[in-house]
C-alpha positions in Angstrom: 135.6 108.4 99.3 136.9 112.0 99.6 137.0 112.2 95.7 133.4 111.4 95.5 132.6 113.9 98.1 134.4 116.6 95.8 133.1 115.3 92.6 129.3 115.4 94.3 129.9 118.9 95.2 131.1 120.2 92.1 128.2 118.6 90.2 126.2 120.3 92.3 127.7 123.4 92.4 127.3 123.3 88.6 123.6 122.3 88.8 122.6 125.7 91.2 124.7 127.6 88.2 123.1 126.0 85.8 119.3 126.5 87.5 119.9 130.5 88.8 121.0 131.1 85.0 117.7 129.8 84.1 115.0 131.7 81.7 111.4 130.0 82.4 110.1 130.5 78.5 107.0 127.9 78.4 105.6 127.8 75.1 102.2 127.4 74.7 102.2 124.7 71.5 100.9 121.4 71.8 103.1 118.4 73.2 104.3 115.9 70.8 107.6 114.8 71.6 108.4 113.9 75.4 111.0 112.4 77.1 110.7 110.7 80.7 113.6 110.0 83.3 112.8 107.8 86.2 115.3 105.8 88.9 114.8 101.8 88.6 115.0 102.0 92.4 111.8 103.8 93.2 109.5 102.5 90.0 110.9 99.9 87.1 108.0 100.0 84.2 109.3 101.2 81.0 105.8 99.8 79.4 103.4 101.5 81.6 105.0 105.0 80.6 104.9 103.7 76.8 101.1 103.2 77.2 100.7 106.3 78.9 102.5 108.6 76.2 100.5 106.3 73.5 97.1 107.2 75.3 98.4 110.9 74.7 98.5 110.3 71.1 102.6 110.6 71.5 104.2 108.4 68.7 107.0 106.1 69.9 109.6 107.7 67.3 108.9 111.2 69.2 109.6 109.3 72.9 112.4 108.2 75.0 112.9 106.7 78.6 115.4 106.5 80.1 116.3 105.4 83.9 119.2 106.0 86.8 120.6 102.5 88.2 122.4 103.2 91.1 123.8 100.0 91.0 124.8 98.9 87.6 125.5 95.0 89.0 122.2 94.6 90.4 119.2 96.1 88.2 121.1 95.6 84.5 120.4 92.0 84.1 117.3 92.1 82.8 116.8 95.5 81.0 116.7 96.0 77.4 116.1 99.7 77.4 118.1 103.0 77.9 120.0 103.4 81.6 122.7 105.2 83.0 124.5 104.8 86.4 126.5 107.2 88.6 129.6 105.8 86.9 128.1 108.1 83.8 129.1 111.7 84.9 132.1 113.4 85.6 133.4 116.3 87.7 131.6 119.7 86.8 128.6 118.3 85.2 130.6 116.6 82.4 128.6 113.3 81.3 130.3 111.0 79.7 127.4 108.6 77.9 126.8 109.3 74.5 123.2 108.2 74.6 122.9 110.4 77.4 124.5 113.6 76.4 121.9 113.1 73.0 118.9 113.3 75.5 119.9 115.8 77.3 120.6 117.8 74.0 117.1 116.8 72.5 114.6 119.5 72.4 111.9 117.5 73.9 108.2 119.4 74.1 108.0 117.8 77.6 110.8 116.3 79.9 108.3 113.8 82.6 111.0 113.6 85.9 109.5 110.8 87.2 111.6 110.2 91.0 111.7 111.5 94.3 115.1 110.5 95.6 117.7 113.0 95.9 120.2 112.0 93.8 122.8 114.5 91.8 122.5 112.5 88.6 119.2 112.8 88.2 119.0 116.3 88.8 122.0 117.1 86.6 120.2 115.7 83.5 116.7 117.4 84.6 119.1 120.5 84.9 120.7 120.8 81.9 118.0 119.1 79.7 116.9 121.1 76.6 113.2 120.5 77.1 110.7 123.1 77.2 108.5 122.4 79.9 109.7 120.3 82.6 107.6 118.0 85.0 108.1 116.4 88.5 106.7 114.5 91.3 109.6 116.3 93.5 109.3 119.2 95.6 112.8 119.4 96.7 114.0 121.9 94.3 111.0 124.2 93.0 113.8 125.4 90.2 114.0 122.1 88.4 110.6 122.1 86.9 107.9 123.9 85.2 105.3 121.9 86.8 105.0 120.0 90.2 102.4 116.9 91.0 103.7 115.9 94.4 102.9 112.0 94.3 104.5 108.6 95.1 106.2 107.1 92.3 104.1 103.7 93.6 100.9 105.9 92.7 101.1 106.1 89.0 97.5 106.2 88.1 97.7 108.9 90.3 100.1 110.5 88.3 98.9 109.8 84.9 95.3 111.2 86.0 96.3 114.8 87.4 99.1 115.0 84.3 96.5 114.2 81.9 94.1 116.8 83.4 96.1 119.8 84.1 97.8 119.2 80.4 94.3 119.6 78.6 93.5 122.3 81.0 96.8 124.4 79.8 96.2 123.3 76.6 99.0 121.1 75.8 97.5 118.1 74.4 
């Protein structure tokens, strides 16, 4: 229990380094690759998010989604896409999932943080992703992202409404 106190803190003490070192650089080209992150917990539709990136003229090779399972036992039955659990990272930010470590590393046009839990995982791979303009529904840490819609992750049309709007008024699609 004490170790995972310890291991919590030094993630996070690598995600604040990680986020005060950060240049802001937005470019201003067009969207066509985007990557999405979400927690199973809070919303569990890997289609609706296809169907939204393919009403944005986003080809499937140019997407991925992934999600956080808290509990690998309980969620993992029945899913045939991308997920990673806690038991995925290490101490100082290290993660240890290959397909993980290639999304981070992917230089995605847009990185879609779709969660509002507070959870160290999910803000180490919104951290230390290599995506160029970053959007939440969070407001806990303004530093994460590039662009904020403050909504529940139950409203989604919500969601895909106001993203779809303020990315044709900043000219991104």
């Amino acid at each position: 229990m004490i170790l995972k106190a310890f291991k919590k803190k030094s993630n996070q003490k690598y995600i604040n380094n990680i986020l005060n070192q950060r240049h802001v650089a937005v470019n201003s080209k067009k969207i066509e690759s985007v990557g999405v992150i979400f927690s199973l917990n809070e919303f569990g539709d890997f289609d609706v998010f296809r169907a939204f990136l393919n009403e944005l003229n986003i080809l499937p090779p140019k997407t991925k989604i992934i999600a956080f399972v808290d509990d690998e036992k309980k969620n993992t039955d029945t899913l045939w896409d991308t997920y990673f659990t806690p038991k995925d990272f290490g101490w100082n930010g290290k993660i240890k999932n290959v397909d993980l470590q290639s999304f981070v590393e992917k230089d995605f046009d847009a990185l879609i943080c779709f969660y509002k839990q507070n959870t160290i995982e999910l803000d180490l791979i919104t951290a230390t992703s290599n995506a160029n303009f970053k959007i939440g529904i969070s407001n806990k840490d303004n530093r994460l992202y590039d662009f904020i819609i403050d909504v529940n992750p139950k409203n989604f049309d919500v969601f895909k409404t106001e993203l779809k709007k303020y990315l044709t008024v900043l000219n991104k699609i």
